[in-house]
PDB file with SEQRES, HELIX, SHEET and CRYST1 records, atoms N, CA, C and O in Angstrom:
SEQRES   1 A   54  UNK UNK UNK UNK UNK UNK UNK UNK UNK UNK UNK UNK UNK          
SEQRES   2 A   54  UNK UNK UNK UNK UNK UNK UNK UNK UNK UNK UNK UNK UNK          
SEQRES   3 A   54  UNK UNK UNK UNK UNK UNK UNK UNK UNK UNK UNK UNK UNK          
SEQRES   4 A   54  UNK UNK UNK UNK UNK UNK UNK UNK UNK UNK UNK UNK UNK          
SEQRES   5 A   54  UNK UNK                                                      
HELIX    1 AA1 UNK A    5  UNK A   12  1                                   8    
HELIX    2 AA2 UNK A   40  UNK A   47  1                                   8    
SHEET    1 AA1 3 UNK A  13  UNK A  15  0                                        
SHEET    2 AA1 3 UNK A  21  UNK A  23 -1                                        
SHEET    3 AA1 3 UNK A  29  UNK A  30 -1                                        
CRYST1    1.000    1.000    1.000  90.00  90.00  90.00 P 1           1          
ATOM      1  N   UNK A   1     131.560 128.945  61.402  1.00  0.00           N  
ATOM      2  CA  UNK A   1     131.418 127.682  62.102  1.00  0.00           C  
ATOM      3  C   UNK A   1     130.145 127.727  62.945  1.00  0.00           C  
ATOM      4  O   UNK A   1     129.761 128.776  63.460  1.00  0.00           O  
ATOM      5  N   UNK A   2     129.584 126.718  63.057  1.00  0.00           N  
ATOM      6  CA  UNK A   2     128.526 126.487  63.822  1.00  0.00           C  
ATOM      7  C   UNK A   2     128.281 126.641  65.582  1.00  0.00           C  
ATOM      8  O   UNK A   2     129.233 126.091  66.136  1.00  0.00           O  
ATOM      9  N   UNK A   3     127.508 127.095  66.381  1.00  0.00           N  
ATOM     10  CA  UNK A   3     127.586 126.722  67.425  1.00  0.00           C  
ATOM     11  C   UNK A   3     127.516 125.203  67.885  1.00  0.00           C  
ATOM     12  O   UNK A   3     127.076 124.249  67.242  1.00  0.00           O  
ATOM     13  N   UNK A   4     127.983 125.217  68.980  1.00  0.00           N  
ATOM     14  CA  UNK A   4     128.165 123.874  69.407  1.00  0.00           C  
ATOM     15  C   UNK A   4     126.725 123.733  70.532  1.00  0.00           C  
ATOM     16  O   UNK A   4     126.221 124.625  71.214  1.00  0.00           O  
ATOM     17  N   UNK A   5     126.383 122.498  70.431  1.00  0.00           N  
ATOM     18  CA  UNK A   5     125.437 122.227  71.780  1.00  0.00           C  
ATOM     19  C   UNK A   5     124.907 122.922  72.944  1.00  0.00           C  
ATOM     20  O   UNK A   5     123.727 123.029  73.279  1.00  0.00           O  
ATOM     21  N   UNK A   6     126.308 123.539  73.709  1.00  0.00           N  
ATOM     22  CA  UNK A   6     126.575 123.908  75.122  1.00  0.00           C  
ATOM     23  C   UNK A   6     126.514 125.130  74.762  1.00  0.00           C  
ATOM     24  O   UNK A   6     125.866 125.863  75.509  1.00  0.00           O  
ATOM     25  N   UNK A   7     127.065 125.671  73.690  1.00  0.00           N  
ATOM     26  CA  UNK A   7     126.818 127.072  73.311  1.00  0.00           C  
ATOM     27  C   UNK A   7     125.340 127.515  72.912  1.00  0.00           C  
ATOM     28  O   UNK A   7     124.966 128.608  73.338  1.00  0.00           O  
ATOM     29  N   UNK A   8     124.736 126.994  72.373  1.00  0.00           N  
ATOM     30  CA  UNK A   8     123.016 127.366  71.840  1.00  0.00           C  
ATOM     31  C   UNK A   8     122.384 127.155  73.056  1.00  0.00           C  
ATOM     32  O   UNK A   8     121.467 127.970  73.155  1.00  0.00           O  
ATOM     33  N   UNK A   9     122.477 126.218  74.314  1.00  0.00           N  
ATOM     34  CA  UNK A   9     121.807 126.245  75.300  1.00  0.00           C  
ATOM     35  C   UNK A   9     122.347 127.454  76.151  1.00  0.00           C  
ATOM     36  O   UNK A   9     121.505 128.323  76.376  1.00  0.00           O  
ATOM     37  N   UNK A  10     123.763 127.683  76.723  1.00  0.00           N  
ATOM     38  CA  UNK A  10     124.109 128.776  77.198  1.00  0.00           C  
ATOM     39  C   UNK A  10     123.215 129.842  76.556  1.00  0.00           C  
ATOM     40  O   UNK A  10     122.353 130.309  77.301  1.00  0.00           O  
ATOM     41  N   UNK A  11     123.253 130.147  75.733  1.00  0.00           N  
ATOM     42  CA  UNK A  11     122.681 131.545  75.189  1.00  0.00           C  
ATOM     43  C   UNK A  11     121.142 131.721  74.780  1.00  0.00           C  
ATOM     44  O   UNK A  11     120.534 132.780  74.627  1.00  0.00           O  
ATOM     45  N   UNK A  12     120.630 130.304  74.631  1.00  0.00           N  
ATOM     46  CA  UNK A  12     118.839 130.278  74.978  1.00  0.00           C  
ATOM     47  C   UNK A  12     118.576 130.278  75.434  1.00  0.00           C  
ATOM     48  O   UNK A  12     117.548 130.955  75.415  1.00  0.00           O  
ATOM     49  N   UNK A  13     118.964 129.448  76.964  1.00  0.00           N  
ATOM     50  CA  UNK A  13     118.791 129.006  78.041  1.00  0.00           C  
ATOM     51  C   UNK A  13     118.609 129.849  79.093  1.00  0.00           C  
ATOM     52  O   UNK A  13     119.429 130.750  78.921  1.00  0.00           O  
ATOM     53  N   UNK A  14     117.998 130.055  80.074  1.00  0.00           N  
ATOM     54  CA  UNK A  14     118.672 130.503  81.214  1.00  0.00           C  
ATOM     55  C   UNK A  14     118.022 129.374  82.404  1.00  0.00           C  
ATOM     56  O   UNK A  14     116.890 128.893  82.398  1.00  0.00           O  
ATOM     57  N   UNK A  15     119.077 129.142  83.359  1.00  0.00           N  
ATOM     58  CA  UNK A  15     119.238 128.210  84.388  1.00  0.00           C  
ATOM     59  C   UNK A  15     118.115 128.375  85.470  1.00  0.00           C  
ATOM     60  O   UNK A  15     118.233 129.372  86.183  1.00  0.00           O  
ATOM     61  N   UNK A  16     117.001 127.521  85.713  1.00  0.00           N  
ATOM     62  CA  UNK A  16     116.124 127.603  86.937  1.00  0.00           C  
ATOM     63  C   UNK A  16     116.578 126.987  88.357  1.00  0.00           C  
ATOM     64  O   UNK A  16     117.256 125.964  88.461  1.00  0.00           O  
ATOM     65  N   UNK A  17     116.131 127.714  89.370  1.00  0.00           N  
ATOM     66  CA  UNK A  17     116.645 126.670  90.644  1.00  0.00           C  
ATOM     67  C   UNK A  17     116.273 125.529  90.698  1.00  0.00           C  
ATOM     68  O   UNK A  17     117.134 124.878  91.289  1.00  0.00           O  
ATOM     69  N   UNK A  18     115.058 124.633  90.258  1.00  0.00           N  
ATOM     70  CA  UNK A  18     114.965 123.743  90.367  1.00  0.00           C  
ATOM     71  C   UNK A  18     115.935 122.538  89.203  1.00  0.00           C  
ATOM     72  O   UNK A  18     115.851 121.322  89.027  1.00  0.00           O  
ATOM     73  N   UNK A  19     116.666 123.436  88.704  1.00  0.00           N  
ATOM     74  CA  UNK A  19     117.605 121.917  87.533  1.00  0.00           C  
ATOM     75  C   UNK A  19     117.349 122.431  86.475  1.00  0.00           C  
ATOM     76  O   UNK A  19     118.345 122.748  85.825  1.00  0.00           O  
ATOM     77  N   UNK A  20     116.232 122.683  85.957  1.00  0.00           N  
ATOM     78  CA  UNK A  20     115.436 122.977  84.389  1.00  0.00           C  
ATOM     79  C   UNK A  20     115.839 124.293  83.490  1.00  0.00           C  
ATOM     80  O   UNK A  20     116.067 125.303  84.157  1.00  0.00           O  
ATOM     81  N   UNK A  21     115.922 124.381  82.459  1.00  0.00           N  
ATOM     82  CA  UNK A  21     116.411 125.167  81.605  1.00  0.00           C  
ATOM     83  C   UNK A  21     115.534 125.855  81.087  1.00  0.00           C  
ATOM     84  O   UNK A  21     114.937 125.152  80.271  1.00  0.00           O  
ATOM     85  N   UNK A  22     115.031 127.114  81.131  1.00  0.00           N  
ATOM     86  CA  UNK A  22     113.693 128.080  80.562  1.00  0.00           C  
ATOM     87  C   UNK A  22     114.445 128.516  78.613  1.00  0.00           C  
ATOM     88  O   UNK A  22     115.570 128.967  78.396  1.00  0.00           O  
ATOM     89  N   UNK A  23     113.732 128.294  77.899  1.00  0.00           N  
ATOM     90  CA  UNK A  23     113.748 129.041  76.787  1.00  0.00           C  
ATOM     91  C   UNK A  23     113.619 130.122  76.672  1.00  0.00           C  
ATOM     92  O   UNK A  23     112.497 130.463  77.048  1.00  0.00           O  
ATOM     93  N   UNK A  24     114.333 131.079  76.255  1.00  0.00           N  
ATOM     94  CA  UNK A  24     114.377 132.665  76.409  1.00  0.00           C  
ATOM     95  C   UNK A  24     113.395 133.131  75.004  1.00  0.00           C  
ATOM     96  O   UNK A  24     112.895 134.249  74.871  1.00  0.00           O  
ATOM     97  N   UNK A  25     113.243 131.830  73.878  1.00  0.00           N  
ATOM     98  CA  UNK A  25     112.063 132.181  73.270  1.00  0.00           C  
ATOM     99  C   UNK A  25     110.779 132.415  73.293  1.00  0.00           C  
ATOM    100  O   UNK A  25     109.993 133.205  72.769  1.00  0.00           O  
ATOM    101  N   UNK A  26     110.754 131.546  74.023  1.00  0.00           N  
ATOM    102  CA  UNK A  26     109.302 130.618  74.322  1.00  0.00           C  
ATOM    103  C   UNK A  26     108.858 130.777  75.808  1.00  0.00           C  
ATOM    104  O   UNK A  26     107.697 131.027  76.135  1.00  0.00           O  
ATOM    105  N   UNK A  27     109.836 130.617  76.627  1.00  0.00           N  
ATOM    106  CA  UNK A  27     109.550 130.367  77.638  1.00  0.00           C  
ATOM    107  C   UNK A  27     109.572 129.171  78.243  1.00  0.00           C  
ATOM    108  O   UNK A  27     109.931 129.171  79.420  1.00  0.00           O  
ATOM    109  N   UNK A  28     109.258 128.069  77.703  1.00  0.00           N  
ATOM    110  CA  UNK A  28     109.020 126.375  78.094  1.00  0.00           C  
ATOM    111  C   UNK A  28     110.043 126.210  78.623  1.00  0.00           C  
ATOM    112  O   UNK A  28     111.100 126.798  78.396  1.00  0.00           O  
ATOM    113  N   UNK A  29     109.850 125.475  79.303  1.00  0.00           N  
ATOM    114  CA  UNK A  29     111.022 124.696  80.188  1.00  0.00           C  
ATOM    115  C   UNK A  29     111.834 123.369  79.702  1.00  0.00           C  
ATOM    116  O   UNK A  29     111.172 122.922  78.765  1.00  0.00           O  
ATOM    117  N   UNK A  30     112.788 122.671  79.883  1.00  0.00           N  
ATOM    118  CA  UNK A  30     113.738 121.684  80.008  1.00  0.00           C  
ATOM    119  C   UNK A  30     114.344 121.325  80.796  1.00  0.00           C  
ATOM    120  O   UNK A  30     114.818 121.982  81.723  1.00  0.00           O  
ATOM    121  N   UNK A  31     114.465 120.058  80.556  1.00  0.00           N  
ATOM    122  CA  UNK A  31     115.594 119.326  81.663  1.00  0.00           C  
ATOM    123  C   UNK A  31     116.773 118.513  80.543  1.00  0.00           C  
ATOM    124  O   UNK A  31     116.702 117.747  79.582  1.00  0.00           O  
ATOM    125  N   UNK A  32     117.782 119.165  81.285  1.00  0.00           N  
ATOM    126  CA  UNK A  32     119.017 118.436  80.634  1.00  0.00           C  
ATOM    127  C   UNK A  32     119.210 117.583  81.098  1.00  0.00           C  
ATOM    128  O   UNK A  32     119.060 117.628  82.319  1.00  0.00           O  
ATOM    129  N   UNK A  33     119.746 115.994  80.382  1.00  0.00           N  
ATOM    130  CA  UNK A  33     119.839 114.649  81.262  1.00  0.00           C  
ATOM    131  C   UNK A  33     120.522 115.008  81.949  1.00  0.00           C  
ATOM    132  O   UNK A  33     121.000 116.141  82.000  1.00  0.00           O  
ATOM    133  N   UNK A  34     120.854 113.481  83.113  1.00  0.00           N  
ATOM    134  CA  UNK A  34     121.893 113.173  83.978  1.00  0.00           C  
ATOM    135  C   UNK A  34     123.357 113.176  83.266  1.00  0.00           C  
ATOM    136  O   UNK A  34     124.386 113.680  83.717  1.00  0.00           O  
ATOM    137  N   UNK A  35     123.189 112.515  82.096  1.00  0.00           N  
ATOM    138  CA  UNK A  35     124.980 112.860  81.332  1.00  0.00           C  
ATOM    139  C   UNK A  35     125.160 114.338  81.090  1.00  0.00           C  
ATOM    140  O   UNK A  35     126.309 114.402  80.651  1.00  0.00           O  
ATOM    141  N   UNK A  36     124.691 115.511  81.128  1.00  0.00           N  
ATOM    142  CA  UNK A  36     125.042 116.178  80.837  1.00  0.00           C  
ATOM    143  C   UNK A  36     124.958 116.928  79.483  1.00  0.00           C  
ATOM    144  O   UNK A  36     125.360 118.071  79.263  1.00  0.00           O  
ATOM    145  N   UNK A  37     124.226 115.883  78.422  1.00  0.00           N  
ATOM    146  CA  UNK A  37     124.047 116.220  77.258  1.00  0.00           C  
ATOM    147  C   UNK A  37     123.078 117.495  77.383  1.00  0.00           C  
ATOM    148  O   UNK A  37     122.611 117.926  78.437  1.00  0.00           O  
ATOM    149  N   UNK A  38     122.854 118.051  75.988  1.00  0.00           N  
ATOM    150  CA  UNK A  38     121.742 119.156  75.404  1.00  0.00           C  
ATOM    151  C   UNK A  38     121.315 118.895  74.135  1.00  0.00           C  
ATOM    152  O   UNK A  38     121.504 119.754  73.274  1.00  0.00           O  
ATOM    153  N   UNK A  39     120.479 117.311  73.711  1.00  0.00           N  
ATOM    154  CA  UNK A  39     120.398 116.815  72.727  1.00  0.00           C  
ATOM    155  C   UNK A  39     118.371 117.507  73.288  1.00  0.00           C  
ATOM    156  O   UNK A  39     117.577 118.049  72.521  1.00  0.00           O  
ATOM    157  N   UNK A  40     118.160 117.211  74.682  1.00  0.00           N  
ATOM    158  CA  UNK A  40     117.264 117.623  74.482  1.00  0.00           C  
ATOM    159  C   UNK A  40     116.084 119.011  74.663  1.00  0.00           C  
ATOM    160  O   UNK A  40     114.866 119.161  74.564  1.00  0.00           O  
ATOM    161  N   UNK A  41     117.744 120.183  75.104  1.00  0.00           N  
ATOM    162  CA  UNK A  41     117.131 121.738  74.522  1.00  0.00           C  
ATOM    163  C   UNK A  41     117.759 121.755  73.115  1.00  0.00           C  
ATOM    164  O   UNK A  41     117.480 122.811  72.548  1.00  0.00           O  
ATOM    165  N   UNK A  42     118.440 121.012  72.441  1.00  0.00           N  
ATOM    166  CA  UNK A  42     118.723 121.548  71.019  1.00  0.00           C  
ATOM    167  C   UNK A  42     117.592 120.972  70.037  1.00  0.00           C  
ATOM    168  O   UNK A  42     117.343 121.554  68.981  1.00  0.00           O  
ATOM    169  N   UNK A  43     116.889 119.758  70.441  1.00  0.00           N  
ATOM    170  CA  UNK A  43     115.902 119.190  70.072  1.00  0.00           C  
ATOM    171  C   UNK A  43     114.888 120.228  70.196  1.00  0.00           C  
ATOM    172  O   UNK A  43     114.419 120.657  69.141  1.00  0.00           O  
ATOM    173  N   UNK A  44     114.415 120.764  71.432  1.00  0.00           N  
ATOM    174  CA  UNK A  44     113.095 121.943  71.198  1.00  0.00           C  
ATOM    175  C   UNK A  44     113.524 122.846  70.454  1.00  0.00           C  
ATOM    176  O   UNK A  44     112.658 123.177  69.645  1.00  0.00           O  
ATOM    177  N   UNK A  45     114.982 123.709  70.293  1.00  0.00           N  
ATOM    178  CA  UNK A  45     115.140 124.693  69.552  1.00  0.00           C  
ATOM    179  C   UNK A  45     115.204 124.680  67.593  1.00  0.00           C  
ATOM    180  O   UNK A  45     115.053 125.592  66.781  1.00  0.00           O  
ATOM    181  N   UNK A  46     115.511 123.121  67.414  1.00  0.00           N  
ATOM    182  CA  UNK A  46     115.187 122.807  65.996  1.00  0.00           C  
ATOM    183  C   UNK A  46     113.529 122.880  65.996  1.00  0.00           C  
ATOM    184  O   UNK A  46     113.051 123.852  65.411  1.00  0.00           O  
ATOM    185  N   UNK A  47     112.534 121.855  66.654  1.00  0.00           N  
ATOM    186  CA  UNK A  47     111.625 121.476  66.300  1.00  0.00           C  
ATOM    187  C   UNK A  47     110.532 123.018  66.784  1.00  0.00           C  
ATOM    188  O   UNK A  47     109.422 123.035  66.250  1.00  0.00           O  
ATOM    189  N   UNK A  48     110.830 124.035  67.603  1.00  0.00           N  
ATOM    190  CA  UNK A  48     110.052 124.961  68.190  1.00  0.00           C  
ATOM    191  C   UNK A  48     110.213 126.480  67.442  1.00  0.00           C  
ATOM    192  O   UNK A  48     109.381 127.364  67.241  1.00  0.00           O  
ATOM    193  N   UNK A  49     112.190 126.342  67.006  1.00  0.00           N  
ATOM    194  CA  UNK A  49     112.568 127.680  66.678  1.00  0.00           C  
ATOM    195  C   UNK A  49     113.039 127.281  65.392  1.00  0.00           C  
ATOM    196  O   UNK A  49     114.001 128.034  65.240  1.00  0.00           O  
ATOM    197  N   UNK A  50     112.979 126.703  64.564  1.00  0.00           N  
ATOM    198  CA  UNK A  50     114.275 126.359  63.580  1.00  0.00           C  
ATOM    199  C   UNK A  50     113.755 127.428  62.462  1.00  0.00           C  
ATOM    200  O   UNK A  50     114.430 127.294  61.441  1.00  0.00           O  
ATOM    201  N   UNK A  51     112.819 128.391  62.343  1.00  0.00           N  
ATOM    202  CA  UNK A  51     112.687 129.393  61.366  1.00  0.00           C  
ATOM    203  C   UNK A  51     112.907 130.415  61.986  1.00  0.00           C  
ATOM    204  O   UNK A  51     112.925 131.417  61.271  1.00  0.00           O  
ATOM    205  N   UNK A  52     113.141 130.629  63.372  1.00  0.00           N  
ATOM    206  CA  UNK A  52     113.490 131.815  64.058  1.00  0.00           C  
ATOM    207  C   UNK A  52     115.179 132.056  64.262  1.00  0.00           C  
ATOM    208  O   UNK A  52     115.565 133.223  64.339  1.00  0.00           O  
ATOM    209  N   UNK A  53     116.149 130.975  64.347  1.00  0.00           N  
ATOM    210  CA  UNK A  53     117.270 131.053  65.096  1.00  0.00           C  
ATOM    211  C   UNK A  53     117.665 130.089  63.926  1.00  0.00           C  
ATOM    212  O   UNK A  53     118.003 130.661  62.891  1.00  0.00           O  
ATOM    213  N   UNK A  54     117.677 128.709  63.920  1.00  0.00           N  
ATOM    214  CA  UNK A  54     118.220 127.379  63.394  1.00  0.00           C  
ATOM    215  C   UNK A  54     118.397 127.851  61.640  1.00  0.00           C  
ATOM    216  O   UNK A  54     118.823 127.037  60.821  1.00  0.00           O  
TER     217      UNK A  54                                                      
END                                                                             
């Protein structure tokens, strides 16, 4: 089964004090919206990593 959303960011991710989400690949940063979604760290990890991880 696939990871889910919250799971691929948990485990790429790691949490900055200011809100933003660092890529443990890359390094680059993110911000997860106000809803709560991760459409847009799963978006960098297709379009940045998708031959590395995806």
């Amino acid at each position: 089964m696939s990871p889910t959303p919250k799971q691929l960011t948990q485990a790429l991710y790691g949490k900055l004090p200011n809100g933003r989400y660092k890529c443990r690949l890359c390094s680059k940063t993110r911000k997860l919206s106000s809803s709560g979604g991760y459409t847009n760290a799963v978006d960098h990890l297709r379009r940045d990593h998708e031959s590395t991880f995806l």
